[in-house]
N, C-alpha and C positions, 0 to 999 in steps of 0.2 A: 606495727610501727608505721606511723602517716611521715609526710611530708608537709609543713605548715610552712607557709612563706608571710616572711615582716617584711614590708616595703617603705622604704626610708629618701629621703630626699637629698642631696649635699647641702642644703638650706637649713636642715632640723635642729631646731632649738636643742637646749641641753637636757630641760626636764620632759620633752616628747622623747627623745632618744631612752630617759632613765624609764619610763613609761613602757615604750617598745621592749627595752632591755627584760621586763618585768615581765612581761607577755610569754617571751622568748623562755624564760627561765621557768616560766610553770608547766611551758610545753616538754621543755627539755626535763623536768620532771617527772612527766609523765611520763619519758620515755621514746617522746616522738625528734623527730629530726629536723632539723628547722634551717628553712633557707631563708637567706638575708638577702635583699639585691636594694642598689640606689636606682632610681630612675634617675636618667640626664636628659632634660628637655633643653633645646635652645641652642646656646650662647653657653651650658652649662658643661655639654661634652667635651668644650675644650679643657677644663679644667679638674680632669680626672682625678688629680691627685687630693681634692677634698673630698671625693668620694671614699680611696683609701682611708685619710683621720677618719672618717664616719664608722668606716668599718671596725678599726682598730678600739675606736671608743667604744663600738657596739661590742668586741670580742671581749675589751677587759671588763666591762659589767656581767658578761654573762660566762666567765673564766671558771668562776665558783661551781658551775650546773652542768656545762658543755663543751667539748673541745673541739678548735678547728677538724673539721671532717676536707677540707676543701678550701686551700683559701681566695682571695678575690680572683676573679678573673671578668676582664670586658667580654659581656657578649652583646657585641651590638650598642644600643644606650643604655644596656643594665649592667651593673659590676655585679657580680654573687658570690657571697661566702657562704654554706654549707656548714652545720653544725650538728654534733650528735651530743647525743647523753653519756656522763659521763657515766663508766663502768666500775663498780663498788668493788 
């Protein structure tokens, strides 16, 4: 079982996010474990709380495959959510 990290923006369009979500969900198929973090560059750390929607968006697309393992936490300028495979 790896560790695969998606790295997302507070910026991200809707269909890069549906795209990333996609990525995420063939990982989580496979059985691997998947970290999510936003980078915040700028002017954009102040504004954490769009990092959270990102994340939330990013959990209910990939809900069907993977269940929170971990969820956001600021480390620094990266927020990380933590995802496993779902068990049958």
């Amino acid at each position: 079982m790896n560790v695969k990290e998606i790295r997302l923006t507070p910026s991200i369009d809707k269909h890069d996010i549906e795209v990333k979500a996609k990525h995420a969900n063939n990982f989580l198929k496979a059985g691997d474990k998947v970290k999510v973090s936003v980078r915040f560059r700028g002017r954009e750390l102040g504004h954490t709380d769009i990092g959270k929607v990102v994340l939330n968006q990013f959990k209910e697309l990939t809900e069907e495959f993977g269940n929170v393992e971990k969820d956001s936490v600021m480390e620094g300028r990266n927020m990380t959510m933590f995802l496993s495979p779902k068990q049958d």
